[in-house]
SETI-613568 format. One record per atom (N, C-alpha, C): atom name; x, y, z. Coordinates in Angstrom, 2 decimals, padded with zeros to 5 digits. Layout:
# SETI-613568
{atom: CA&px: X&py: Y&pz: Z} .
...
END
This chain:
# SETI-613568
{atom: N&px: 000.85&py: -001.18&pz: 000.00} .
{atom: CA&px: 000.00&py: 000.00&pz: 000.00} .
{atom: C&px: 000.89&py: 001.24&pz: 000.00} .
{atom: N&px: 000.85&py: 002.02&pz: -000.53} .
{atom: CA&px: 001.07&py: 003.14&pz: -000.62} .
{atom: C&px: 000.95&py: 004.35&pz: 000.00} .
{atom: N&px: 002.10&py: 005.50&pz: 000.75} .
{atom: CA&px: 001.97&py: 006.06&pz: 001.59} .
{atom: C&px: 000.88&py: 007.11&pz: 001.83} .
{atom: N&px: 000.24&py: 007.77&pz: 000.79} .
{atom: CA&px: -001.01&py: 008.38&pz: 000.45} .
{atom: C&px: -002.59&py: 007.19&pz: 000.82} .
{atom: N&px: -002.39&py: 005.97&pz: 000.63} .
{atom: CA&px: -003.69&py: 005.57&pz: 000.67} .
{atom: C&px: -003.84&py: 004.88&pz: 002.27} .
{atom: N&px: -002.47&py: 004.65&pz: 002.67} .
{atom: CA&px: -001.77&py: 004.12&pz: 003.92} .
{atom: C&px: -002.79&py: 005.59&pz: 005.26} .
{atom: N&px: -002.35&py: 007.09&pz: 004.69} .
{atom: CA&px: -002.78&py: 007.79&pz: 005.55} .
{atom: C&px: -004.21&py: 008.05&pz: 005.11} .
{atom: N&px: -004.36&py: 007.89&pz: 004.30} .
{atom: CA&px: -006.29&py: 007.99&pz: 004.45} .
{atom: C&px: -006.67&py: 007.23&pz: 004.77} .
{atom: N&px: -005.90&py: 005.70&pz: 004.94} .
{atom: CA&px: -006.83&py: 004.62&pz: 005.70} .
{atom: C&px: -006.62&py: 005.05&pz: 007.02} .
{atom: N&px: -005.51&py: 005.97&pz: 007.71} .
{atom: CA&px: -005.56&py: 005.94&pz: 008.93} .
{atom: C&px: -006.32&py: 006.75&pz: 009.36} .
{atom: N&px: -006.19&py: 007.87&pz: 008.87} .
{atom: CA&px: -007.34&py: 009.55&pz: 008.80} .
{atom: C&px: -008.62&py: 009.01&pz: 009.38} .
{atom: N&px: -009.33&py: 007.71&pz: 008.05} .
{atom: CA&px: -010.86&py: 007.27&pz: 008.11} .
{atom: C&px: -010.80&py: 006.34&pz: 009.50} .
{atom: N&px: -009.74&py: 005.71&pz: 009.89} .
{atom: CA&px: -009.88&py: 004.80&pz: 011.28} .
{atom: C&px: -009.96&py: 005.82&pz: 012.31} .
{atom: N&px: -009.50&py: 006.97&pz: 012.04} .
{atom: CA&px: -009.58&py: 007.52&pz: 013.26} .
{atom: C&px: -011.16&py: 008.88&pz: 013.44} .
{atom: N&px: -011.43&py: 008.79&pz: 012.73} .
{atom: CA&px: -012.94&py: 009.44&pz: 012.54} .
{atom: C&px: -013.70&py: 008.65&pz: 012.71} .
{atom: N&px: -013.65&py: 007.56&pz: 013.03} .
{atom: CA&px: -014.55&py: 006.14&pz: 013.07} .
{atom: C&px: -014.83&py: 005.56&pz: 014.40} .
{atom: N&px: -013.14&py: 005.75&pz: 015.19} .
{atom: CA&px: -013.12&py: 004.76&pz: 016.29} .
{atom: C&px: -012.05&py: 006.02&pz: 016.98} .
{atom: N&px: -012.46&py: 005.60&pz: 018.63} .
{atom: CA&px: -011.36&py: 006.35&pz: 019.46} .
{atom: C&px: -009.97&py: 005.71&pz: 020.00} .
{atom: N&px: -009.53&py: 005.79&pz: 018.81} .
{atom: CA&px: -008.16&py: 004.81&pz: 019.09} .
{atom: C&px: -007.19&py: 005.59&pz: 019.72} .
{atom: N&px: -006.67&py: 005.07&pz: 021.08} .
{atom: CA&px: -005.55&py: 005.75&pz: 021.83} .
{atom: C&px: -004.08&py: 005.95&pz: 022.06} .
{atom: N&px: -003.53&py: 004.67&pz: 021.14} .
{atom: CA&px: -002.61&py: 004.70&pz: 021.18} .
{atom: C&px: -002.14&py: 004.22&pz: 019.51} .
{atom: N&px: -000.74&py: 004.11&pz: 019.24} .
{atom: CA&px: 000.08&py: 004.02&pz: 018.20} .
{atom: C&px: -000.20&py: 002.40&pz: 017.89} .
{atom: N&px: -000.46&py: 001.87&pz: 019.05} .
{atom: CA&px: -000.47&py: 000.24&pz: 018.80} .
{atom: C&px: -001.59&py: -000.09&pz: 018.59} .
{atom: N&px: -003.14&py: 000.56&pz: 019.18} .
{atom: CA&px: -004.14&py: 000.69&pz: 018.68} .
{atom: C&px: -004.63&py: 000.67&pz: 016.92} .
{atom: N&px: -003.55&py: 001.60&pz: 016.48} .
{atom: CA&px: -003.80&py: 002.05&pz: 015.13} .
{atom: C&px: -003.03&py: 001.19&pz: 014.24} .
{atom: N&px: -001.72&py: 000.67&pz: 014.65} .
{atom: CA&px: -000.60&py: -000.45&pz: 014.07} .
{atom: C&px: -001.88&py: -001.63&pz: 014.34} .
{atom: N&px: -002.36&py: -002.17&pz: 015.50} .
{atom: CA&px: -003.33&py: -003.56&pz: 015.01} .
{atom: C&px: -004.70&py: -003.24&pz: 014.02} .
{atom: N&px: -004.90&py: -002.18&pz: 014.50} .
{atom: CA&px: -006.35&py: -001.91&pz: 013.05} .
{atom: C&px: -005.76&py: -001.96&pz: 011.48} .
{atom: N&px: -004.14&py: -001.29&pz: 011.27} .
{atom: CA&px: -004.34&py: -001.51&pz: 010.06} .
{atom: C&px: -003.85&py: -002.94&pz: 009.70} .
{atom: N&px: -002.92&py: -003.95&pz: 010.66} .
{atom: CA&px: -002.68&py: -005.37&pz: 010.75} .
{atom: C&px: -004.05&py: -006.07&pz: 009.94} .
{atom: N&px: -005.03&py: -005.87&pz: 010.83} .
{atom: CA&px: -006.42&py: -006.21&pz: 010.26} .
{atom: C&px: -006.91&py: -006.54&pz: 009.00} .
{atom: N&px: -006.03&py: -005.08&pz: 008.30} .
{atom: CA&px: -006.66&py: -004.87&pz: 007.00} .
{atom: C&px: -004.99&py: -005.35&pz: 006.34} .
{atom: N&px: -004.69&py: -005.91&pz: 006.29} .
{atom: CA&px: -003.18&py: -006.74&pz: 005.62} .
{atom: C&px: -002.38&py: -005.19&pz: 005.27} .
{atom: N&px: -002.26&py: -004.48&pz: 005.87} .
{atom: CA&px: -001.39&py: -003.41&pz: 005.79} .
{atom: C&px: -000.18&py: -003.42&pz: 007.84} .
{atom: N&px: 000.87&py: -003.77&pz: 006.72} .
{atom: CA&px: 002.15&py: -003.48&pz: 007.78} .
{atom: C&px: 002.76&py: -002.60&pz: 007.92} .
{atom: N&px: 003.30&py: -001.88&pz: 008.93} .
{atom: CA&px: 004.31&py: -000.88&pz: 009.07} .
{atom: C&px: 005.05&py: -000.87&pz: 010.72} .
{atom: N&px: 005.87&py: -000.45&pz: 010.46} .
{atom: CA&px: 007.33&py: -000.68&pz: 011.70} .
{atom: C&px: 006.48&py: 000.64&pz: 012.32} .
{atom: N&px: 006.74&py: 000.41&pz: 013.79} .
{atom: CA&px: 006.45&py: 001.58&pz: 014.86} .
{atom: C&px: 007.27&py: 003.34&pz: 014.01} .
{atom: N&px: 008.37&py: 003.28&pz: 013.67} .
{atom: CA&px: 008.75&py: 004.20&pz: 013.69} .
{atom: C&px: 008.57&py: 004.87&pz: 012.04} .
{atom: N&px: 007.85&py: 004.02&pz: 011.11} .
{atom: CA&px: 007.16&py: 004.47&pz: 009.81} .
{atom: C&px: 005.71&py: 005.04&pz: 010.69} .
{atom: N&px: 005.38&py: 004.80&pz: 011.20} .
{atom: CA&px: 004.06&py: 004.60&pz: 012.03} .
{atom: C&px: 004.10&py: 006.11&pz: 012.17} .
{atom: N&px: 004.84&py: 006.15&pz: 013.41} .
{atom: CA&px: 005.33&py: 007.57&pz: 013.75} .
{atom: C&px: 005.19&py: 008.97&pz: 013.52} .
{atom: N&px: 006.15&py: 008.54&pz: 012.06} .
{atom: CA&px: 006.30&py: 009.46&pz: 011.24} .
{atom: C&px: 005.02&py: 009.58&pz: 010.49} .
{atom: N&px: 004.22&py: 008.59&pz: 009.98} .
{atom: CA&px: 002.82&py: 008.82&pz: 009.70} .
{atom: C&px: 001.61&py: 009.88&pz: 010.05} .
{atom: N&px: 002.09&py: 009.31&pz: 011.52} .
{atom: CA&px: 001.14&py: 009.88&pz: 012.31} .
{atom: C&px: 001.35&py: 011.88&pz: 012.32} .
{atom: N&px: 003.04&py: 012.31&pz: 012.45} .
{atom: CA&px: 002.89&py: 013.70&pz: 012.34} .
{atom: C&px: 002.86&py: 014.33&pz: 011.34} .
{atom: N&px: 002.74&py: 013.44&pz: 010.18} .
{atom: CA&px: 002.96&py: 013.83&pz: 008.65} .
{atom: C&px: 001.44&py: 014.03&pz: 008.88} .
{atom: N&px: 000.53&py: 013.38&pz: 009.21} .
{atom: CA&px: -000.93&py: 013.62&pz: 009.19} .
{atom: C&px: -001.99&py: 014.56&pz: 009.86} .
{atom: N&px: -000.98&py: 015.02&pz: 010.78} .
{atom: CA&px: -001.34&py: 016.03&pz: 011.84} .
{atom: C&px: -002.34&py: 015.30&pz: 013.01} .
{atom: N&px: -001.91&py: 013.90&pz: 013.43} .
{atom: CA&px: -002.76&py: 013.59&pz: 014.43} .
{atom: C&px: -002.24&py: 013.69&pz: 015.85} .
{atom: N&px: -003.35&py: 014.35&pz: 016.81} .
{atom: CA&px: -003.07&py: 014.80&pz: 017.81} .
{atom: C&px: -003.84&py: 014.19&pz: 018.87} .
{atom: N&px: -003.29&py: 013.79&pz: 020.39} .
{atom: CA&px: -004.28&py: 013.06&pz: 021.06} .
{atom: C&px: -005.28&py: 014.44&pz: 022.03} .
{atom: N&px: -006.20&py: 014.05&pz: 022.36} .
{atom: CA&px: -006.90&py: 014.95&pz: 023.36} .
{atom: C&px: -007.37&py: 014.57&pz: 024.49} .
{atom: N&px: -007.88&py: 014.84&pz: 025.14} .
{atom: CA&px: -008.25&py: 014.22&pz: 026.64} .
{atom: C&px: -010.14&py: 014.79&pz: 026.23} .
{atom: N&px: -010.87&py: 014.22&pz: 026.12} .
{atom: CA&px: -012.36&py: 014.51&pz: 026.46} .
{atom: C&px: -012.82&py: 013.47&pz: 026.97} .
{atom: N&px: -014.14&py: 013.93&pz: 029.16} .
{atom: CA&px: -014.25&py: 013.00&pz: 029.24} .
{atom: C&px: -013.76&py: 011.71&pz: 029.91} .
{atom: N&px: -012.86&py: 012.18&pz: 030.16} .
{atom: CA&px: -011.71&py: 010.99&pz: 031.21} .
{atom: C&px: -011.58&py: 010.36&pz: 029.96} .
{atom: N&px: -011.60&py: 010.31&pz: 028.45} .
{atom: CA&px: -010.85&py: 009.36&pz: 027.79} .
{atom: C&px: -009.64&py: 010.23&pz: 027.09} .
{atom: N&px: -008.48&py: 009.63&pz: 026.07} .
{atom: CA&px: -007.34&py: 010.08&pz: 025.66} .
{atom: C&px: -007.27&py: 009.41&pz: 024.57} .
{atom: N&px: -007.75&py: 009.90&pz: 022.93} .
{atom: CA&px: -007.63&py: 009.44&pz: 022.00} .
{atom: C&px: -007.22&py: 010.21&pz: 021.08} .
{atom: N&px: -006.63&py: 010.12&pz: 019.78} .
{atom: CA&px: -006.51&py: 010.77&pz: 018.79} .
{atom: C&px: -007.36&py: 011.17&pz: 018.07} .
{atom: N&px: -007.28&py: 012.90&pz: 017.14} .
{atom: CA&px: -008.11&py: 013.16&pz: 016.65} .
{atom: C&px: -007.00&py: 013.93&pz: 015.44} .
{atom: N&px: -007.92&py: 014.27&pz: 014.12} .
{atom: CA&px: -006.88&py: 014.79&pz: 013.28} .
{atom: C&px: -007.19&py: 016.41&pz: 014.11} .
{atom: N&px: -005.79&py: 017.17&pz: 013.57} .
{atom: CA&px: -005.54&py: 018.23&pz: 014.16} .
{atom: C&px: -006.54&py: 019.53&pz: 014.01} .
{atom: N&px: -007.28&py: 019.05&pz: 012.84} .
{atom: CA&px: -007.75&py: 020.50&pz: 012.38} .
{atom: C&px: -009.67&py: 019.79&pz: 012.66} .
{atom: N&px: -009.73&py: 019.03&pz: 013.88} .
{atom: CA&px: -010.68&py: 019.06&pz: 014.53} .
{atom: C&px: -011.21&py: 019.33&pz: 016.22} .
{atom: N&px: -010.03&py: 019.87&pz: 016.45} .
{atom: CA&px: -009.61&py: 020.89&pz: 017.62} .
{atom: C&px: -010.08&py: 022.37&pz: 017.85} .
{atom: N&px: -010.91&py: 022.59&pz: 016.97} .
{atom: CA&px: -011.35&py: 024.12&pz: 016.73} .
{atom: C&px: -012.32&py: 024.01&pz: 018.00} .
{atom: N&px: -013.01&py: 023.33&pz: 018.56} .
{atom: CA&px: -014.44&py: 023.37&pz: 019.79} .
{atom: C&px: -013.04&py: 023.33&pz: 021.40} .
{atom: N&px: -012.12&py: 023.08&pz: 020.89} .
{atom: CA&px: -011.84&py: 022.89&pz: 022.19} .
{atom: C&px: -010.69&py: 024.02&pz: 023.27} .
{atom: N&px: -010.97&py: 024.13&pz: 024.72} .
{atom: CA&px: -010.17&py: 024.82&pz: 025.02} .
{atom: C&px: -008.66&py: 024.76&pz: 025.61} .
{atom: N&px: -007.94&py: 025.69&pz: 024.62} .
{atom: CA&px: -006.82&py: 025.81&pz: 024.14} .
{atom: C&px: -005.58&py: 025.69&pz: 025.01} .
{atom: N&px: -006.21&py: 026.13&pz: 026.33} .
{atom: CA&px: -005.33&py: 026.38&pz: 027.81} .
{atom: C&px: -004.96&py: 024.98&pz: 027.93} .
{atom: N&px: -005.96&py: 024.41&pz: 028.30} .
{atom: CA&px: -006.32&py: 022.68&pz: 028.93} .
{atom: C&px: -005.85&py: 021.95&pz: 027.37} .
{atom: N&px: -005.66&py: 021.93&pz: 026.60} .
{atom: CA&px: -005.67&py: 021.14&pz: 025.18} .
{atom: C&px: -003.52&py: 021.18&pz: 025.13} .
{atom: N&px: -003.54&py: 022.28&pz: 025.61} .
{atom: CA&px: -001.88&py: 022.72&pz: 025.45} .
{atom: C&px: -001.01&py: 021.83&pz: 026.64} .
{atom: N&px: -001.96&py: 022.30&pz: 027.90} .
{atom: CA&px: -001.79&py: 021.23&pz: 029.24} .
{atom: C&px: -001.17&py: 019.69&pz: 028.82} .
{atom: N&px: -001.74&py: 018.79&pz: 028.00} .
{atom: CA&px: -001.75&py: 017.86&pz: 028.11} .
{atom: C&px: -000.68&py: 016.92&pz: 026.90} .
{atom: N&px: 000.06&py: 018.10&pz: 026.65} .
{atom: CA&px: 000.87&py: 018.07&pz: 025.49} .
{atom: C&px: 002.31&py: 018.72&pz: 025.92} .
{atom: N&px: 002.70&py: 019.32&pz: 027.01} .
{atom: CA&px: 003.79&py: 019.85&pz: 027.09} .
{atom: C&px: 004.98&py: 019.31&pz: 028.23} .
{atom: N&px: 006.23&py: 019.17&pz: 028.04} .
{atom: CA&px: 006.58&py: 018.92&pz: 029.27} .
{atom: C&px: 007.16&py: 019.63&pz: 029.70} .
{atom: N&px: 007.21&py: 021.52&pz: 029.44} .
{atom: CA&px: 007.72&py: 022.54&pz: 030.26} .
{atom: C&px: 007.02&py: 023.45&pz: 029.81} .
{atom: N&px: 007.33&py: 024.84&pz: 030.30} .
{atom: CA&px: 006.39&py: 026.31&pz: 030.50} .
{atom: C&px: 007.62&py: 026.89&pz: 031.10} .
{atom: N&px: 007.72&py: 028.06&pz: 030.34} .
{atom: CA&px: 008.40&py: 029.10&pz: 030.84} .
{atom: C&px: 007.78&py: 030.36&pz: 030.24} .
{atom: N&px: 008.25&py: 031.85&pz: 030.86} .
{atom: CA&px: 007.91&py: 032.48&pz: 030.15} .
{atom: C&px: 008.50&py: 033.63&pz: 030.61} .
{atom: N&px: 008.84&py: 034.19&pz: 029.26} .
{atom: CA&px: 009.84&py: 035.33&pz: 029.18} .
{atom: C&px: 009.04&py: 037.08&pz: 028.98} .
{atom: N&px: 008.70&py: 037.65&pz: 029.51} .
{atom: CA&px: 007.62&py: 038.93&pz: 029.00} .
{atom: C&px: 006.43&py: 038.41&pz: 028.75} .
{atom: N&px: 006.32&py: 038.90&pz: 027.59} .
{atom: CA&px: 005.02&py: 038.51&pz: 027.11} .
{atom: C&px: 004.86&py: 037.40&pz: 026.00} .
{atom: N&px: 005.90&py: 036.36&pz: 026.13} .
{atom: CA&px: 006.21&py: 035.01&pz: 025.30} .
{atom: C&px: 006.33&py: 034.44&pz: 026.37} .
{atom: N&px: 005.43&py: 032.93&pz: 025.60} .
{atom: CA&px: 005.88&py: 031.70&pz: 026.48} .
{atom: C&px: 006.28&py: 030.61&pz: 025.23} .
{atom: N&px: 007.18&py: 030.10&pz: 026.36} .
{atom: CA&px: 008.51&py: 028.97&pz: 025.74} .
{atom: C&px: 007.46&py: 027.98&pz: 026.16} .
{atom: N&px: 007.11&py: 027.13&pz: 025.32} .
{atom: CA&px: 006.78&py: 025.65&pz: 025.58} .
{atom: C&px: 007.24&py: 024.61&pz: 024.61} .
{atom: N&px: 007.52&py: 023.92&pz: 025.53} .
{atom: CA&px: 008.46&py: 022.54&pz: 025.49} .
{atom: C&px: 007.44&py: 021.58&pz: 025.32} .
{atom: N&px: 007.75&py: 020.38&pz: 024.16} .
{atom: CA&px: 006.49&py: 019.27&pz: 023.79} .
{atom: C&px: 007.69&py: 018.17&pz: 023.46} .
{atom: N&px: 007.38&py: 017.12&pz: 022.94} .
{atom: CA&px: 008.19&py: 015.87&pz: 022.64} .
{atom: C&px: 008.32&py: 016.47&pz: 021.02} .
{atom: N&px: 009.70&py: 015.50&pz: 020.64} .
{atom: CA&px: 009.71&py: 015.88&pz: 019.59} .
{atom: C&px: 009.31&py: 016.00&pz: 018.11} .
{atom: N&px: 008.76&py: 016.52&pz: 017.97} .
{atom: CA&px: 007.91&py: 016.81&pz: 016.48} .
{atom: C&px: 006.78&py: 017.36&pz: 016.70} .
{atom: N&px: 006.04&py: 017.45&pz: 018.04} .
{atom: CA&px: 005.09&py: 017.88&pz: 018.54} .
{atom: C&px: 004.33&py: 019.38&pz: 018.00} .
{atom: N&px: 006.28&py: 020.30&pz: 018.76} .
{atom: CA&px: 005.83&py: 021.82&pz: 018.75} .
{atom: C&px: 004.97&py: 021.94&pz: 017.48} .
{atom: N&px: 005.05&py: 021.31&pz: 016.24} .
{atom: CA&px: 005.04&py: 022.60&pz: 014.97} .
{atom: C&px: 003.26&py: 021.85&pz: 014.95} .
{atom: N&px: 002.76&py: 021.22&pz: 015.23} .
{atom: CA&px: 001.41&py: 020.85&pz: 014.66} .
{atom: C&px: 000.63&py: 021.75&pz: 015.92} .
{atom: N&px: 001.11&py: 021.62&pz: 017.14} .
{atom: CA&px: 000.53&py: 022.39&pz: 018.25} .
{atom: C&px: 000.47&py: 023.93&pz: 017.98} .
{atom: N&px: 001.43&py: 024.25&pz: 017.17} .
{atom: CA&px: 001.28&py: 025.82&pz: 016.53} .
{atom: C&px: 000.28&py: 025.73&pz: 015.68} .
{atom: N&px: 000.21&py: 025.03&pz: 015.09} .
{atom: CA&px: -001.28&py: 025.38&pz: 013.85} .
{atom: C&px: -002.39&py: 025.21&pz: 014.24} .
{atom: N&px: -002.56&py: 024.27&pz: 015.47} .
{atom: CA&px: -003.49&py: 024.46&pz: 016.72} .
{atom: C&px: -003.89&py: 025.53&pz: 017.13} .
{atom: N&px: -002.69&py: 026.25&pz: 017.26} .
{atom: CA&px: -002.83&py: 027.43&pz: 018.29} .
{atom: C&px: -002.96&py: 028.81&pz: 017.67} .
{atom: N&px: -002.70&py: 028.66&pz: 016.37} .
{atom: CA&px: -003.24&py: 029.88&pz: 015.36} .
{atom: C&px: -004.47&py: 029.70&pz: 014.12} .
{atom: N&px: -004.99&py: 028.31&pz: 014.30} .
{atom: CA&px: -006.14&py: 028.42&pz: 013.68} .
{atom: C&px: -007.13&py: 028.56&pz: 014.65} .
{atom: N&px: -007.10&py: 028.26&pz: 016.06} .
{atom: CA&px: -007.76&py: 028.95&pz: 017.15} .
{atom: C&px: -008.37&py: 030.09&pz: 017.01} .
{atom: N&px: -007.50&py: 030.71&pz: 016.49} .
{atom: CA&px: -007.50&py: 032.57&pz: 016.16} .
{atom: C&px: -008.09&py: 033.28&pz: 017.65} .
{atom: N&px: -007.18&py: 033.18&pz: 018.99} .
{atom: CA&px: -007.65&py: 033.16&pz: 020.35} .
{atom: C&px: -006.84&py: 035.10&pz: 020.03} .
{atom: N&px: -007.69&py: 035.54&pz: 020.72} .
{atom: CA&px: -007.62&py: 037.39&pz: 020.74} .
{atom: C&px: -006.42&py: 037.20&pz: 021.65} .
{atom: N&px: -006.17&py: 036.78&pz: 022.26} .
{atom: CA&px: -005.37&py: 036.67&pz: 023.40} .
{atom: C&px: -004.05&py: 036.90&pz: 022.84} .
{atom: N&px: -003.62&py: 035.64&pz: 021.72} .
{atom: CA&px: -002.75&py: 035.23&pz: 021.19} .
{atom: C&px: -002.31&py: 035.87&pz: 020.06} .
{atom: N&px: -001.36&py: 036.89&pz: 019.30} .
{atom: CA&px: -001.03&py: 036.91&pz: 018.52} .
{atom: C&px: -000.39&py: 036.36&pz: 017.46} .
{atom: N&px: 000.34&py: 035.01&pz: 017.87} .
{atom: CA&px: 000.90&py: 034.20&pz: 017.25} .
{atom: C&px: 002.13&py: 033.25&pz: 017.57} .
{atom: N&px: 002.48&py: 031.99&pz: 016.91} .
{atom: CA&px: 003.42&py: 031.73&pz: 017.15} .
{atom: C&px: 004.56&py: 031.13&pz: 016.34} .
{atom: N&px: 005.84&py: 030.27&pz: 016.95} .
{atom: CA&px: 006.59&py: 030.01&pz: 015.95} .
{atom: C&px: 007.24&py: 029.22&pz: 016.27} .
{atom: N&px: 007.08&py: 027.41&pz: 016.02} .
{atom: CA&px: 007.19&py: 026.58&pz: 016.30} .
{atom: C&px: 009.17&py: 025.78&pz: 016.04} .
{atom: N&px: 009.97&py: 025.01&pz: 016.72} .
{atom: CA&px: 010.56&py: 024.58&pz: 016.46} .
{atom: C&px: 010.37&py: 023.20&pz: 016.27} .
{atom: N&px: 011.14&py: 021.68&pz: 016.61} .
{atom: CA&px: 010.89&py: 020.51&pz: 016.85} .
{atom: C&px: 010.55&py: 020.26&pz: 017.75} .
{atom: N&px: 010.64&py: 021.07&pz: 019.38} .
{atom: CA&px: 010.15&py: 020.55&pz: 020.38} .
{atom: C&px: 009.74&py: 021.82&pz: 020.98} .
{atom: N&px: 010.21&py: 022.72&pz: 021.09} .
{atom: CA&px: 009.60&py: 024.00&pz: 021.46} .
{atom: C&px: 008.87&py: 025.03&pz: 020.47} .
{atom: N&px: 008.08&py: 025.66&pz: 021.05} .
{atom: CA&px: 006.87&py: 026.27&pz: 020.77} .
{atom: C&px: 006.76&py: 027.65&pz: 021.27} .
{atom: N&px: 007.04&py: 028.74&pz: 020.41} .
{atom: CA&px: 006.88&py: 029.93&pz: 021.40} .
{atom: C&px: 005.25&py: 030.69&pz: 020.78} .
{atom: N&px: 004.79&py: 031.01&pz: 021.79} .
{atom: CA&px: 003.61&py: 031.67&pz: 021.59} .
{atom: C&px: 003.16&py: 032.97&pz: 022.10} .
{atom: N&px: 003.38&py: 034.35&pz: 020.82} .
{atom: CA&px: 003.25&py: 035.13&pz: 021.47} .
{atom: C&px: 001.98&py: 036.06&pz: 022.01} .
{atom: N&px: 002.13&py: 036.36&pz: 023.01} .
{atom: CA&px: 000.59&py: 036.76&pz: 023.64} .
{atom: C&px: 000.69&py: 038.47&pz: 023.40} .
{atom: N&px: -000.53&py: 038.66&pz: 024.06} .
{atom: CA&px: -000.93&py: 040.44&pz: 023.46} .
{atom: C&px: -000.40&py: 041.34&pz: 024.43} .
{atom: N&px: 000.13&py: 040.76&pz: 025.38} .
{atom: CA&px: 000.58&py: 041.54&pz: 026.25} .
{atom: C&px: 001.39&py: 040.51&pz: 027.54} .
{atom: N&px: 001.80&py: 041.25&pz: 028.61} .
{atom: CA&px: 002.57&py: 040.40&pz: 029.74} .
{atom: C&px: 001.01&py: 039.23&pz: 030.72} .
{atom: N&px: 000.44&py: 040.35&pz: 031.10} .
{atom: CA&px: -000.77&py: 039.97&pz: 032.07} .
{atom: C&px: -001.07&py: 038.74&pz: 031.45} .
{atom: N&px: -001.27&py: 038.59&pz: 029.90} .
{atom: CA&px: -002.07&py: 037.73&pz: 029.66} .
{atom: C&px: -000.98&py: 036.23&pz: 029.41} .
{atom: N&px: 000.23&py: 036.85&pz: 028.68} .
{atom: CA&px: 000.89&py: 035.50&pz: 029.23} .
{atom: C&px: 001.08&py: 034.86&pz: 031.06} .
{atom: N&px: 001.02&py: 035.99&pz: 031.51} .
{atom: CA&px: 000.82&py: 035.92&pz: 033.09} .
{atom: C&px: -000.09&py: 034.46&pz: 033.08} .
{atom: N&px: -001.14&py: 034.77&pz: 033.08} .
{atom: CA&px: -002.42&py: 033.96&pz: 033.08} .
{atom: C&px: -002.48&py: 033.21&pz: 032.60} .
{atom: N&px: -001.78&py: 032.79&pz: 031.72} .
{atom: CA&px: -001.93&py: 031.76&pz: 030.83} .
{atom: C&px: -000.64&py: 030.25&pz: 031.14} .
{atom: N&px: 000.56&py: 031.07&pz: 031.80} .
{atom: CA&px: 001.69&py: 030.38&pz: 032.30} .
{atom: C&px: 000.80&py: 029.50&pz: 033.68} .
{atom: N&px: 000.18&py: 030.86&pz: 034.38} .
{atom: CA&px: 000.08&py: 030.05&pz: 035.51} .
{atom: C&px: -001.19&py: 029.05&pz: 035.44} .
{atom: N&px: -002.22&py: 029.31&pz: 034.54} .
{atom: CA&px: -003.06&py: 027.82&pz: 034.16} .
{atom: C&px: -002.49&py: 027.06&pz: 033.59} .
{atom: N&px: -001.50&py: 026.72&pz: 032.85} .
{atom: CA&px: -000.94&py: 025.89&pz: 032.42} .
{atom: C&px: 000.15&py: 025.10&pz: 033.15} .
{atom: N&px: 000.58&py: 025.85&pz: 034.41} .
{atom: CA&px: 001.38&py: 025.02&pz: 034.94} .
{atom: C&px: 000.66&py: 024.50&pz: 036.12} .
{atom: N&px: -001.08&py: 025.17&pz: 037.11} .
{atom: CA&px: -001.51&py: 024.41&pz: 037.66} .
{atom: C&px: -002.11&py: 023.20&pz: 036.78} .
{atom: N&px: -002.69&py: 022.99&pz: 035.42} .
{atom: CA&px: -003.11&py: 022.19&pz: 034.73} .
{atom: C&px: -002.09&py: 020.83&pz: 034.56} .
{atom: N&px: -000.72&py: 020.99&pz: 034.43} .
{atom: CA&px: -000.10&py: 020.18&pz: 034.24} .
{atom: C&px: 000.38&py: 019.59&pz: 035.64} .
{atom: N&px: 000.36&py: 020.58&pz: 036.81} .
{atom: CA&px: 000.69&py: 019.94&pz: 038.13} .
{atom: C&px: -000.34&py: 018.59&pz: 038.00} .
{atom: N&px: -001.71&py: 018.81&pz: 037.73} .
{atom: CA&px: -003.00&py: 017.61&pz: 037.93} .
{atom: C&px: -002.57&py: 016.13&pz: 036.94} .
{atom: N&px: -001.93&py: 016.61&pz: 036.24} .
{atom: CA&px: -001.81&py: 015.51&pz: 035.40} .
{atom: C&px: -001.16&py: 014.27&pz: 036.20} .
END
């Protein structure tokens, strides 16, 4: 199968079913006589823009550009493993390959708050409209991630 028909079969499994993990999605396409190594997988998965979410007490994947209903504070929470913040920018830290799909997250949002951002491989800077509001936004995000 082919890497184009490979990700629309995964796209349609995941609009279908709330699959949670990488191994979830490696035995569904097993199923269908399609193989691939964890780390083709991987790379699949951020080539496709799939992102997991928390709704619900559950944790499944969704494609990225079906994130528009959700809030952005708590959605960022559950994706980062640092927060800093410098003025009126915050540095956030994600695993790697993460930052740059979490930016297109975070500017198709189109949040007033946010003016924009500019993603690396693992960090993510996002700049806000002012200090106060990165203020506010550091410190929900780092009680949010204390809960985790």
């Amino acid at each position: 199968m082919r890497k184009k028909e490979r990700h629309q079969l995964i796209k349609k499994m995941i609009t279908e079913e709330k699959l949670a993990t990488q191994k979830d999605i490696q035995d569904r396409l097993e199923v269908r006589n399609v193989f691939v190594t964890q780390t083709t997988l991987s790379r699949d998965l951020r080539e496709i823009g799939l992102i997991k979410v928390k709704k619900n007490g559950m944790v499944y994947y969704v494609l990225a550009n079906e994130t528009e209903k959700i809030d952005l504070v708590e959605f960022l929470s559950h994706h980062l493993e640092g927060v800093a913040r410098a003025e009126f920018t915050l540095v956030l830290h994600t695993k790697l390959g993460e930052a740059a799909v979490l930016a297109n997250i975070v500017d198709e949002n189109k949040d007033e708050a946010i003016l924009g951002t500019v993603a690396g491989a693992n960090t993510l800077l996002v700049i806000c409209r002012d200090q106060h509001v990165a203020k506010l936004m550091e410190e929900r995000l780092l009680d949010l991630m204390k809960d985790e």
